[in-house]
KOLTI-692817 format. One record per residue: x, z, y of N, C-alpha, C, O in turn; residue in three letters. Coordinates in pm, whole numbers, plus 32768, in hexadecimal, padded with zeros to 4 digits. Example, Ala and Ser with C-alpha at 12.3 -4.5 7.8 and 13.67 -1.06 7.14 Angstrom:
<rs>
8527830C7DC784CE830C7E3E8528830C7EB68590834E7EB4ALA;850582C47F1F855782CA7F96850A83138003853D83248072SER;
</rs>
This chain:
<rs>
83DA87EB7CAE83EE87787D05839287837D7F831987947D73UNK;83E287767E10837A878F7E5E839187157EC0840187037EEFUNK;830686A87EE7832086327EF882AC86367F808237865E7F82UNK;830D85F57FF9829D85E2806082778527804B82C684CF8027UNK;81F6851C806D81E684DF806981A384A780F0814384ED810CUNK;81BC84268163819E841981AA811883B481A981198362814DUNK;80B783B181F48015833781DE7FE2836F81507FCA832380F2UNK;7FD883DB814A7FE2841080B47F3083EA80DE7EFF83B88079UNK;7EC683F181537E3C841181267E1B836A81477DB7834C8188UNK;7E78830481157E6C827481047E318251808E7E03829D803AUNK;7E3581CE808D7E0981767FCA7E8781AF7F6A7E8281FB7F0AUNK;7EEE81747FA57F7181877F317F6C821F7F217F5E826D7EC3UNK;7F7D82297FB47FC282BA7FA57F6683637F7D7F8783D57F5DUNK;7F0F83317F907E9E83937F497E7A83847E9E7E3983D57E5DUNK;7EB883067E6C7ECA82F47DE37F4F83297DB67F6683517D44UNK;7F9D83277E118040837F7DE3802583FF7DCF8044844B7D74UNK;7FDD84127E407FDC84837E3C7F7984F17DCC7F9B855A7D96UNK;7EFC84A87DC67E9384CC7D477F3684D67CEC7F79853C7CDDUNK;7F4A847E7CCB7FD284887C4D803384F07C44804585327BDEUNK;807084FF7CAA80E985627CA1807F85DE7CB080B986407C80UNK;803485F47CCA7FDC86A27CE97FB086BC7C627FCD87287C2DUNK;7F5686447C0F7EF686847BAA7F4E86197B327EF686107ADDUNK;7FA085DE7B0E800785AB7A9A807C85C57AAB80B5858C7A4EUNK;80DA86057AF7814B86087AFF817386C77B2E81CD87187B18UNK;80F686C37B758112876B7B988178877D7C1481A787EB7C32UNK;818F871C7C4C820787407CCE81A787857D3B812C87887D3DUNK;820887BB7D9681D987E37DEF81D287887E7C823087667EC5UNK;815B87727E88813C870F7EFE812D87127F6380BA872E7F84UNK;817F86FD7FBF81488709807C80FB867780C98152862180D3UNK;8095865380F1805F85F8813B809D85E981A8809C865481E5UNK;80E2858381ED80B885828276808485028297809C849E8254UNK;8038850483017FA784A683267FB984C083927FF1852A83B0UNK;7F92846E83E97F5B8476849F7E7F845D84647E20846D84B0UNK;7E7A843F83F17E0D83FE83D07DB88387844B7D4B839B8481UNK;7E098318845B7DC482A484777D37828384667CF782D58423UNK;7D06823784897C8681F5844D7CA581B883A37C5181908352UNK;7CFA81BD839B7D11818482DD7D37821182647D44822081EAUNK;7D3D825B82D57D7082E582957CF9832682457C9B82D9825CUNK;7CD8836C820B7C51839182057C5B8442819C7C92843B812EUNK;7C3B849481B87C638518816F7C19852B81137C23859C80E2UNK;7BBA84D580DA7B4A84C180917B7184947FF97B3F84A17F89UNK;7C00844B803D7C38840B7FBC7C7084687F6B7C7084467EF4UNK;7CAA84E97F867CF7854F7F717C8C85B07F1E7CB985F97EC6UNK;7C2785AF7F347BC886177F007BF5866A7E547BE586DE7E2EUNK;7C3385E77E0A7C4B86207D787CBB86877D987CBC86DA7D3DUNK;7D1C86A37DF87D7386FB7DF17D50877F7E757D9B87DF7E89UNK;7CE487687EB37CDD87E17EE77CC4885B7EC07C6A886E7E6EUNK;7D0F88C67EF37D25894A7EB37D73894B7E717D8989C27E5AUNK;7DBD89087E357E2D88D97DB77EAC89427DD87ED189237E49UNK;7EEC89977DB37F4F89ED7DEF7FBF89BD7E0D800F89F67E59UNK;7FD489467DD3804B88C97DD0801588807E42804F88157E34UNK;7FCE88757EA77F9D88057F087FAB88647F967F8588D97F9BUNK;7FDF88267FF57FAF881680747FA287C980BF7FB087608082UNK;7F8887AE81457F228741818E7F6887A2821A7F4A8814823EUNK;7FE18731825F7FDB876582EB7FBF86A983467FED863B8327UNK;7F7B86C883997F6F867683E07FB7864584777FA3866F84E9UNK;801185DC8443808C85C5848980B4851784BA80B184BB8468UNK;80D18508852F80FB848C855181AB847D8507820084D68501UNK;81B283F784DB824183FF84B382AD83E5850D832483DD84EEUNK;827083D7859882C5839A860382E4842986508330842A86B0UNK;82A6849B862182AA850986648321855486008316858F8594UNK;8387853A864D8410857B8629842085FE85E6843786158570UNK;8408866B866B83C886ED865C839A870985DC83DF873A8582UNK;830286E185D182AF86E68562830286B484E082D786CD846FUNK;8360867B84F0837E862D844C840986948446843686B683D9UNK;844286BD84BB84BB873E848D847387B4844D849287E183DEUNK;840F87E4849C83D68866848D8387882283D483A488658371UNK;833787AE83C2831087C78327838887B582C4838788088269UNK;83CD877982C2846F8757826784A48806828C84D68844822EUNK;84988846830584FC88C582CD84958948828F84B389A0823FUNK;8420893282CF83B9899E826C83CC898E81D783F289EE8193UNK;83B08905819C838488E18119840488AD80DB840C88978062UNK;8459889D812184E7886F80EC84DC8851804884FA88927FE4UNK;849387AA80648485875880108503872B7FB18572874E7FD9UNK;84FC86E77F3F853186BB7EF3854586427EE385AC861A7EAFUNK;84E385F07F0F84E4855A7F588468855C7F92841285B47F8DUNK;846884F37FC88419849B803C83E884038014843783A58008UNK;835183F77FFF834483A37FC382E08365803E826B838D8044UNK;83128302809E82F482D580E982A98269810982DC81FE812AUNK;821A828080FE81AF8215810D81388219819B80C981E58191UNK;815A824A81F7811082498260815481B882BC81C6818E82CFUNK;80CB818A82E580D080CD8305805D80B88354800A81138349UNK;80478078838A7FE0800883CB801D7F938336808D7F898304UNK;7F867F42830F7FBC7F3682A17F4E7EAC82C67F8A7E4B8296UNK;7EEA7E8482F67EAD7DE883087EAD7D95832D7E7F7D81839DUNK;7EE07D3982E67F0D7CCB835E7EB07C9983B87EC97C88842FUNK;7E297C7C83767D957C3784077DB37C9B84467D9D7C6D84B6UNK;7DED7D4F84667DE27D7884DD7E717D7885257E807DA68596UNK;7ED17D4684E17F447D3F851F7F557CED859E7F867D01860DUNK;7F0E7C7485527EDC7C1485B17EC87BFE86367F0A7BBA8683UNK;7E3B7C5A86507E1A7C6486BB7E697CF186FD7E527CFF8775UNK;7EA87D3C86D17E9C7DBD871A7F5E7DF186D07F587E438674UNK;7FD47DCC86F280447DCE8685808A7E3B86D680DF7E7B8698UNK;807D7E50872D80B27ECF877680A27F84872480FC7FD8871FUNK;80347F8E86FB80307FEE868E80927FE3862D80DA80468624UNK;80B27F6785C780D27F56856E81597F5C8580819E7F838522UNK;81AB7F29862982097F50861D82707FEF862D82DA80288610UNK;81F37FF7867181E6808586B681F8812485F58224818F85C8UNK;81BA80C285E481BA813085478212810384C3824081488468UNK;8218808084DA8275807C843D82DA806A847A8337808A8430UNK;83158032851583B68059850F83EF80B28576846780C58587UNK;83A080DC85AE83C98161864083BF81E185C58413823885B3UNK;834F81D185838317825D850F837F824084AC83A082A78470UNK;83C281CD8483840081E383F884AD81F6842D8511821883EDUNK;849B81CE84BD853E820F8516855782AC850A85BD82E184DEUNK;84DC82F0853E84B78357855E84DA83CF84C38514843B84C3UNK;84A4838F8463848D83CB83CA8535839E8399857E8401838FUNK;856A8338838185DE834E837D864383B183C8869883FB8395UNK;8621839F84548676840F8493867C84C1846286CA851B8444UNK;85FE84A4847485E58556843085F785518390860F85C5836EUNK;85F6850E83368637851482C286A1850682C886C585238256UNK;870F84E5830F879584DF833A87B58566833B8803859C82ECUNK;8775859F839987B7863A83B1878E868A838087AA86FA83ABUNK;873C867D831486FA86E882B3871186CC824386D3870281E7UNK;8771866D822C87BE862A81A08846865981C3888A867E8164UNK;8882865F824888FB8691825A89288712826F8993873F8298UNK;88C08745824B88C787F4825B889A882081DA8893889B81CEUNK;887687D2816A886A881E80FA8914884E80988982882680BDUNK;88FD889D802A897988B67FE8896D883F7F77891D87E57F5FUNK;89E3886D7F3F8A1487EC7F0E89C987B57EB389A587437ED2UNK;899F87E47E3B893487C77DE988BC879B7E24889B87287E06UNK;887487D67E6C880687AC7EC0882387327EEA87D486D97ECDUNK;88A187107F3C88C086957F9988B286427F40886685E27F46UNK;890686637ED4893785E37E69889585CD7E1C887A85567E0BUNK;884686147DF987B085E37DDC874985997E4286ED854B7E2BUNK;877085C37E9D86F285967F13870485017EFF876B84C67EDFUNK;865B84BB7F21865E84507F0C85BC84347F91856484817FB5UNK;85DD83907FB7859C839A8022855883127FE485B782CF7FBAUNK;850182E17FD384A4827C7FAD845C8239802C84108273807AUNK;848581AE80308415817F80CC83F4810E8053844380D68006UNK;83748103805F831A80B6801882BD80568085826C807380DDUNK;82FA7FCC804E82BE7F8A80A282777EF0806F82347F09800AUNK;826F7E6A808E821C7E2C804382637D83802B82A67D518086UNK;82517D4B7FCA82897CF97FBF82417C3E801D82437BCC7FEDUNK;82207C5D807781E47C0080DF82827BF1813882A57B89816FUNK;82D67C73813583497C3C817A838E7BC1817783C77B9081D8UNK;83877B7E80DA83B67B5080C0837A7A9880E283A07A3480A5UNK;832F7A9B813982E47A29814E828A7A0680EF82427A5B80BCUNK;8283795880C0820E790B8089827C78DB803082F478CE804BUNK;823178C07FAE827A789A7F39823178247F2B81B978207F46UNK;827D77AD7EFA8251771D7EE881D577287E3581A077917E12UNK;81CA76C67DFA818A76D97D8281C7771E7CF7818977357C90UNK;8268773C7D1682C477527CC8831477E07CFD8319780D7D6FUNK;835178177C81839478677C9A836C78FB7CC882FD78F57CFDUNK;83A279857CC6838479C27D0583F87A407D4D846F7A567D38UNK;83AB7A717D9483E87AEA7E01845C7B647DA884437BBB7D54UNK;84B67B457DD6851A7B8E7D7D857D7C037DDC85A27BE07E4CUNK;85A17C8C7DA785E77CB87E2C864F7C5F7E63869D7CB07E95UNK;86797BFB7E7586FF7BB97E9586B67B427F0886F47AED7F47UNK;863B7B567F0A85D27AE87F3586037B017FDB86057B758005UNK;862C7A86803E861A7AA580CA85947AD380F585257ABE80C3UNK;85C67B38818F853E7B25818985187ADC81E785677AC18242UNK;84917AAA81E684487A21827783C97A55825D83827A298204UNK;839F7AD482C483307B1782DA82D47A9D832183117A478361UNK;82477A96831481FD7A3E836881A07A9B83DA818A7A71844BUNK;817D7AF683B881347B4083F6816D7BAF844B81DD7BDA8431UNK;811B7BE684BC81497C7D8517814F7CE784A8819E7D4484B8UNK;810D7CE3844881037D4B83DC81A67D3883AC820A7D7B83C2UNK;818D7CB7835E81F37CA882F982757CCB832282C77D0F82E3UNK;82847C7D83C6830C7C9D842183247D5A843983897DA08430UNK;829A7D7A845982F37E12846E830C7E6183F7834D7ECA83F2UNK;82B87E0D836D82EA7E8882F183B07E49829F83FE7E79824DUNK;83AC7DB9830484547DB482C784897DEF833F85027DE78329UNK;84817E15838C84C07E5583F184D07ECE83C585407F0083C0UNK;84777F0483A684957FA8836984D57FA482F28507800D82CAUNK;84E27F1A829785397F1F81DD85CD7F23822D862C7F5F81FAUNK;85DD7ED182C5863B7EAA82F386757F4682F786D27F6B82B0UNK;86347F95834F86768016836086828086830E86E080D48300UNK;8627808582E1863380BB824486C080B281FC86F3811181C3UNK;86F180438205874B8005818587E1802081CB884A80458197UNK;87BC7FFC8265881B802D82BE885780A682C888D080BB82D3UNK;87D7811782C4880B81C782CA888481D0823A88EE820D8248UNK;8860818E81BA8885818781668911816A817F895581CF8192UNK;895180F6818489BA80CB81978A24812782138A9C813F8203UNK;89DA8149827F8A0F816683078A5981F782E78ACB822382F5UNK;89BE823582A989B582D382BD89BA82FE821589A4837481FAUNK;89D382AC81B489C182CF812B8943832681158936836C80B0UNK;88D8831E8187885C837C813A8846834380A2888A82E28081UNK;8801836C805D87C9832F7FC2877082F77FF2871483488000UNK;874B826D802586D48236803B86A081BF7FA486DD81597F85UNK;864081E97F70861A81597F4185B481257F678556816E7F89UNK;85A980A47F6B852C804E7F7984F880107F1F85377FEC7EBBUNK;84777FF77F3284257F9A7EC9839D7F417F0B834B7F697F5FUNK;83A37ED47ED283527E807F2C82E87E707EAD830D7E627E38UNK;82507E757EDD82007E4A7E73819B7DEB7EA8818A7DD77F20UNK;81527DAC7E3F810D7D557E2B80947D6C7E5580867DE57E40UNK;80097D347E977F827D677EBA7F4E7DCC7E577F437DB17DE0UNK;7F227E6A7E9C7EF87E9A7E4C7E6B7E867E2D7E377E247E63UNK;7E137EDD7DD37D857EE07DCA7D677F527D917DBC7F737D3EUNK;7D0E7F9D7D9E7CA47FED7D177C72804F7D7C7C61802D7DF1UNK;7C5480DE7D4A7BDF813D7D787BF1815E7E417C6881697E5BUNK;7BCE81657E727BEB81AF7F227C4781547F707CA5816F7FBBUNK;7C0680C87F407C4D80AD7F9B7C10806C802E7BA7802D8032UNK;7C3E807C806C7BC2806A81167B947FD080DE7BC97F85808CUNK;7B117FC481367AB67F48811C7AED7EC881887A9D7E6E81A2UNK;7B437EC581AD7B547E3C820F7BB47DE381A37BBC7D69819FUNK;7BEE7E36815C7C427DBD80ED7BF67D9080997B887DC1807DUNK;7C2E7D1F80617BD87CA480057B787CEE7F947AFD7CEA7F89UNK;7BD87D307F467B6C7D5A7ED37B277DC67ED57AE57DD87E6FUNK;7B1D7E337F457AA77E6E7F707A717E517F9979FF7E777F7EUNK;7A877DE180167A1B7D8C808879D67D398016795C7D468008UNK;7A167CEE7FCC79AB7CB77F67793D7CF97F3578CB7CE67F5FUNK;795B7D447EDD790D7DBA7E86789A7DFC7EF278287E047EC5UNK;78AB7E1C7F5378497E587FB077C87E127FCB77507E1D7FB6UNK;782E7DB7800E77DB7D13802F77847D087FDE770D7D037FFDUNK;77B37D017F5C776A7CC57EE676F67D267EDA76837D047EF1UNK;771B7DAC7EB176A07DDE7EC676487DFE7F2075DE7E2C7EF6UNK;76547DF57F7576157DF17FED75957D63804175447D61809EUNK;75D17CF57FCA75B37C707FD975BF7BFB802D75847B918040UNK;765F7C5E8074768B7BFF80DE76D67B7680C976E87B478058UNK;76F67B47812277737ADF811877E77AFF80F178197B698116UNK;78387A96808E78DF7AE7802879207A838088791E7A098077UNK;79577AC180EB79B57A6F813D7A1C7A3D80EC7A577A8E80A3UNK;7A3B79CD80EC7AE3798A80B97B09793581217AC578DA8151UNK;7B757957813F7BFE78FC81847C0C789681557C19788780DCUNK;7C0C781381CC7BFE779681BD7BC0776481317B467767811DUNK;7C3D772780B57BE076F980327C02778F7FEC7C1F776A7F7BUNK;7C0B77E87FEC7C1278647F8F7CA778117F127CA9780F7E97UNK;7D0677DD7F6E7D7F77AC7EFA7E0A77F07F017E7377D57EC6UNK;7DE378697F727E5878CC7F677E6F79167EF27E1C795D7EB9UNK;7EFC78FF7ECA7F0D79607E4B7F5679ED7E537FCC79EF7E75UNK;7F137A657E337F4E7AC27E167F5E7B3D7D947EFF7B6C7D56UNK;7FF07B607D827FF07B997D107FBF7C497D457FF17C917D9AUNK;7F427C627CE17F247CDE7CBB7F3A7D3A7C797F4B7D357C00UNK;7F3C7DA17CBF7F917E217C787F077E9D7CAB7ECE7EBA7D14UNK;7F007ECB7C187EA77F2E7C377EDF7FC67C6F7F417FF17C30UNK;7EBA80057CBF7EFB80707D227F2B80CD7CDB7F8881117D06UNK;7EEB80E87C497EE381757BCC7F93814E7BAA7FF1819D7B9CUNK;7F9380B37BA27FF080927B66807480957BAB80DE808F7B6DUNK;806980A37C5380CC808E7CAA80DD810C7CB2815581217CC4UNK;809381837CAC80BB81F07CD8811682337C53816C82887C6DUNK;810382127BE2817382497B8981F982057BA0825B824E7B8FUNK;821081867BC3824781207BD882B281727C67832D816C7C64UNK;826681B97CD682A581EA7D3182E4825F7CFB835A82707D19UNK;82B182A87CBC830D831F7C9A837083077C1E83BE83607BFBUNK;8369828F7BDD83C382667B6A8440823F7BE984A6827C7BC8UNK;844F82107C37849B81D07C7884C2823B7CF0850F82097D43UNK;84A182AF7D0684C482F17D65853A83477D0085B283547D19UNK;84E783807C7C852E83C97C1285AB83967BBA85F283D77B6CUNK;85B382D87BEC863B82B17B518659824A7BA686B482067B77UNK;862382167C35864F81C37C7A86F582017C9C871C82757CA5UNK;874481777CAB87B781727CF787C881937DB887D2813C7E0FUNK;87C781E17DC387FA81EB7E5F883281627EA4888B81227E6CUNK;87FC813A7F1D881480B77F2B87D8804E7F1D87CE7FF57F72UNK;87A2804E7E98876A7FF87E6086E27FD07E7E869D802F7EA4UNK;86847F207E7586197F007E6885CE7EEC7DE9860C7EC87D85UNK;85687EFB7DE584F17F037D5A84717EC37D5C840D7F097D70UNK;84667E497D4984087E147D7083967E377D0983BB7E507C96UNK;832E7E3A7D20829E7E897CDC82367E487CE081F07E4E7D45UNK;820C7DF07C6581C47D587C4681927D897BDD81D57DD17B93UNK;80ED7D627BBF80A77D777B6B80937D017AFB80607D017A8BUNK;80DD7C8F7B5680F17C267AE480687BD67AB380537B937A4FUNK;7FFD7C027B3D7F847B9C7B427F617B3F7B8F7EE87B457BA8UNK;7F8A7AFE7BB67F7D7A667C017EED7A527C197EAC7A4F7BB0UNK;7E9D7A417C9D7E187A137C887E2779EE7CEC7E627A307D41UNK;7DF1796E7D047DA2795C7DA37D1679797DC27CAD79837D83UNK;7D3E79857E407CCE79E37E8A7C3E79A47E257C1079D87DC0UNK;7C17793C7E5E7B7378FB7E467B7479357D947B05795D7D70UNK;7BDB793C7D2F7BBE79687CC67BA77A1D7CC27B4C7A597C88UNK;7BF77A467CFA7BDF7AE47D1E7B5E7B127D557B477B897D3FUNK;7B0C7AD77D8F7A8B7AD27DC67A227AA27D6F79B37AD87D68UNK;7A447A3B7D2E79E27A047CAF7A0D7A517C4D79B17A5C7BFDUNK;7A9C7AAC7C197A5D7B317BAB7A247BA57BC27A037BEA7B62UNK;7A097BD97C6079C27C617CA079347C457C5379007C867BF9UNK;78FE7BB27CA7787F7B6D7CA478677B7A7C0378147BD37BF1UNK;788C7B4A7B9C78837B3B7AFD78707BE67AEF78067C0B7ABDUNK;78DC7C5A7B1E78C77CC47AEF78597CDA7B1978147CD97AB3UNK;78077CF37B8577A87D237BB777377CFE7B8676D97D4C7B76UNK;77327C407B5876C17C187B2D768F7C787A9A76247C9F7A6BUNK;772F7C837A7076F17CFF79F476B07D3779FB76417D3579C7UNK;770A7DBF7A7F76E37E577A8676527E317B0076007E837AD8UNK;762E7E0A7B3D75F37E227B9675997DB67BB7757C7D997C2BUNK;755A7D657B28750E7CEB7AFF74B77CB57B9F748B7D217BC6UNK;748D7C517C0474447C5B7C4D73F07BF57C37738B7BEC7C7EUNK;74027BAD7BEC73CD7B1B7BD773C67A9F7BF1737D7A3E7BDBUNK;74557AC97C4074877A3B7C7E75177A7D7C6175417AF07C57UNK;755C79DC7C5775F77A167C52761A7A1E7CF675E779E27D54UNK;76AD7AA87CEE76BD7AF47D4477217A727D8F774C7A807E01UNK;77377A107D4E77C179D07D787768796E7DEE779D792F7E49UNK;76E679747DD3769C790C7E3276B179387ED9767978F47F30UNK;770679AE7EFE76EC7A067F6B777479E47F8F778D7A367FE7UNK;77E779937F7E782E795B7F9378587908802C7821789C8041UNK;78A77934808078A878D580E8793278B181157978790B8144UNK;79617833810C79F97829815C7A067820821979BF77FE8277UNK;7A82785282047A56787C82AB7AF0781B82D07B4077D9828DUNK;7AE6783683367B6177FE835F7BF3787983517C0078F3834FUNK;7C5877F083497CD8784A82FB7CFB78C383627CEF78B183DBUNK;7D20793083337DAE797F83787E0A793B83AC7E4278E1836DUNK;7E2F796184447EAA791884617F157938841C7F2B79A583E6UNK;7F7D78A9841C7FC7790383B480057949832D8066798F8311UNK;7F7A790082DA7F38792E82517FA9790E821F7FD978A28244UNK;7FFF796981B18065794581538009790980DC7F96792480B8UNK;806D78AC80AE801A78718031800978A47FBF7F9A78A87F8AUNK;808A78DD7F7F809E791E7EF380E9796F7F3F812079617FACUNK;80DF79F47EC781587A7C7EAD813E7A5B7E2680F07A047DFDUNK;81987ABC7DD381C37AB67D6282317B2B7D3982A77B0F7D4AUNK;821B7B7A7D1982B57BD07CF782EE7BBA7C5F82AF7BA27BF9UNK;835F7BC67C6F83B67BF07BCF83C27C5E7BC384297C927BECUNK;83897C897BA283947D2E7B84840A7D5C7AF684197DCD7AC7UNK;845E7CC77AC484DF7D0C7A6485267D767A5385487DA879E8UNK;85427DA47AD985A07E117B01856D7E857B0C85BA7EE07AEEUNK;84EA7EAB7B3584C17F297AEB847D7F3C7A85844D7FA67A5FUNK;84727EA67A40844A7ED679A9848D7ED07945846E7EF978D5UNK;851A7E85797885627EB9792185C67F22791485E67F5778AAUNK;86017F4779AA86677FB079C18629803379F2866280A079FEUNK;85A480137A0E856280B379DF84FD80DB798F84C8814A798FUNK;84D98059792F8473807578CB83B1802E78FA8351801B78AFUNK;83BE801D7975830B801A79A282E57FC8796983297F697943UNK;824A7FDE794D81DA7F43793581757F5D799281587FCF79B9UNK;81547F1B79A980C57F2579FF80407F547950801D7F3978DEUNK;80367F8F79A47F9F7FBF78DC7F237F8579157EC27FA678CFUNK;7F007F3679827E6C7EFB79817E937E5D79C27ED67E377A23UNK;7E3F7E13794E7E3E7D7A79747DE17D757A087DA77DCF7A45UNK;7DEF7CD67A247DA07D0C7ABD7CEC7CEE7A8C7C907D027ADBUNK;7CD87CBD7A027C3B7CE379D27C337D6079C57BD87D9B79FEUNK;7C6E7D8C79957C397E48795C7C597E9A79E77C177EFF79FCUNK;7CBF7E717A497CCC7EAC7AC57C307EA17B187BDC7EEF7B44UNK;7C487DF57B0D7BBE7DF37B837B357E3E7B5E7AE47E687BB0UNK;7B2A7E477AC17AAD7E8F7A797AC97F187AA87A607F517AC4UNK;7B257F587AB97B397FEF7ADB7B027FFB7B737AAF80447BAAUNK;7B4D7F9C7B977B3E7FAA7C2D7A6D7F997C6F7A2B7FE67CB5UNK;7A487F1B7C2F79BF7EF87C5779627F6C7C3F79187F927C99UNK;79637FB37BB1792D802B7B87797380A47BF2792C81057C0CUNK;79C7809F7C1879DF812D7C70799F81517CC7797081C07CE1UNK;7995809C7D24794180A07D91789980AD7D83786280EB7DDEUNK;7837806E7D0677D4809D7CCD77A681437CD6773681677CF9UNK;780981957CB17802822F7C89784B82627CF8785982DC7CF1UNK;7882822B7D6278C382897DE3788682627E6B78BF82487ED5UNK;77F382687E4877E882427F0E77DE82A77F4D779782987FB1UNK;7812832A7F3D780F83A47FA57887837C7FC578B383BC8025UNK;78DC831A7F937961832A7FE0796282A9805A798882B680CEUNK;79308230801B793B81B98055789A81A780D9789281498128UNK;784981FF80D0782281DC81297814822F81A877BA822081FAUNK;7857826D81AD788D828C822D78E18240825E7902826182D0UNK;791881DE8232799481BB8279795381378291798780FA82EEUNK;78E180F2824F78A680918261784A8071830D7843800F8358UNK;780F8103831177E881428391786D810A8424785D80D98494UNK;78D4812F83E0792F8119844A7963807084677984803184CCUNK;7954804E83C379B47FB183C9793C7F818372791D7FBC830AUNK;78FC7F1583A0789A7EE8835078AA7E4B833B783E7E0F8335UNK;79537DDA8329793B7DAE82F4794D7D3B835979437CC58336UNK;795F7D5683B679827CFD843A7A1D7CB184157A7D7CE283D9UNK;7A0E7C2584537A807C0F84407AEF7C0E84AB7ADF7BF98523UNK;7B637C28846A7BA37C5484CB7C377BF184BF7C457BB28457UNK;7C9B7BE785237CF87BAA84F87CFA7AF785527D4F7AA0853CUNK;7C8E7AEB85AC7C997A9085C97CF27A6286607CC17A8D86C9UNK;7D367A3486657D747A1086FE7D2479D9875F7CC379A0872EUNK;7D2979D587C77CC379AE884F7CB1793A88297C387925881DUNK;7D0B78B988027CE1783887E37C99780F876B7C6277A38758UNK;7CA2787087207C767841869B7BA4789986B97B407870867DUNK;7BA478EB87027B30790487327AEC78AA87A77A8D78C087F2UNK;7B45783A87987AF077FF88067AE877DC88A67A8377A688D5UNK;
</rs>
């Protein structure tokens, strides 16, 4: 199996990729422009790996995405390269559109013609995966949850350009019969993942003895899915998924924020005793514009029509995760050097 994978030196996608190189044995191609969220550091368990390579590539660069699809003449395409934050969508959304839907135009096109030039067996296997996030789907009231059949009512520049790309995605499908599937998932978490999101910015903070920023009352709810768990989850669904089809990818943990921050704080007071509790370092800030209230996924449909569970609750997740960061600061503080924690995401009025 030989699988390119695009944002491969990302959070998700550097966990797909750890997976398919050293549990699955496929043969792996990277492509990366490597962003500021990118990081090649994350990749370290598979370098040298005879199954791995690493080309460094914009996805909007046509050229570049013919010339890697006809060298490596992949087997699918498991498509996770994004501008992926919403506080930076915010201020700055021109990137974001610039990469998840000019780059995911661009990557369809050239999978178009490198899907239409294979023989028949090949054609009839190829499969194209755009993986994207379930925020498309707007704000969920106290009830109910995000189902593939769900409209979508994006709130954010983020959220709007990643349904723009499910939009075209789903489109090549229908138009051009490529094999496209999609799958929308739930907030991820666990080892590499950059420090400006909640549960690394916490954890840092915390040790560090800074302020645990929370948004307005910390009463946003979101369901957690640990990344170990999404990345089998992506290749279960690239390998038995329906062509066409959506897969929504929910860990089936509900927390709001201010509680997600008060279990970092509890783990740490364990591992990393200071003599005061860690939760005292606590500060609410003013909201995100914008702020969706709840997500929530049903994850029925790929656990039951292709078998998945998520294998870590979000206690035994967040315990994996808090200990990673404990035992990995050759990875996280370099990047701390670069992003230390600033907040970001605010509009000219809401600054004042």
């Amino acid at each position: 199996m030989r699988v390119i994978v695009t944002g491969g030196a990302g959070f998700i996608g550097s966990a797909l990729v750890r997976y398919l190189v050293l549990e699955k044995g496929y043969e792996v191609l990277i492509l990366d422009v490597l962003t500021y969220a990118g990081c090649e550091a994350s990749l370290r368990a598979v370098e040298g790996k005879p199954n791995y390579r690493f080309v460094k590539a914009d996805i909007r660069d046509r050229a570049a995405m013919d010339q890697a699809l006809a060298s490596f003449c992949p087997d699918r395409i498991m498509h996770l390269a994004a501008e992926s934050h919403v506080d930076r969508s915010i201020t700055g959304a021109a990137d974001f559109i610039q990469t998840n839907v000019v780059g995911t135009f661009t990557l369809l096109e050239a999978a178009r013609g490198y899907w239409n030039g294979l023989e028949d067996l090949a054609k009839a296997n190829f499969r194209f995966l755009h993986v994207s996030t379930d925020e498309v789907y707007g704000s969920l009231g106290d009830e109910g949850l995000f189902q593939e059949t769900t409209p979508y009512d994006p709130s954010s520049p983020y959220s709007a350009s990643k349904a723009a790309s499910d939009h075209l995605a789903k489109a090549w499908a229908r138009t051009y019969g490529l094999p496209v599937l999609v799958s929308n998932c739930s907030n991820n978490y666990g080892p590499y993942h950059f420090p400006e999101k909640l549960i690394p910015l916490t954890i840092l903070n915390a040790l560090a003895g800074r302020p645990l920023p929370v948004y307005g009352a910390g009463e946003n709810v979101r369901d957690w899915l640990y990344v170990e768990d999404h990345a089998r989850a992506l290749d279960l669904v690239a390998e038995k998924g329906l062509p066409g089809e959506t897969y929504n990818v929910g860990g089936r943990n509900e927390r709001r924020n201010i509680d997600v921050v008060r279990r970092i704080c509890a783990v740490l007071d364990d591992l990393v005793p200071t003599g005061a509790p860690h939760d005292r370092l606590i500060t609410f800030v003013s909201d995100r514009p914008g702020h969706d209230a709840r997500y929530a996924i049903d994850a029925t449909r790929l656990e039951s029509e292709l078998g998945w569970k998520a294998q870590e609750t979000f206690d035994t997740g967040i315990a994996k995760t808090v200990r990673w960061y404990l035992d990995n600061d050759w990875w996280w503080r370099p990047l701390r050097e670069r992003y230390d924690g600033e907040r970001l995401g605010l509009t000219q009025d809401a600054k004042g």
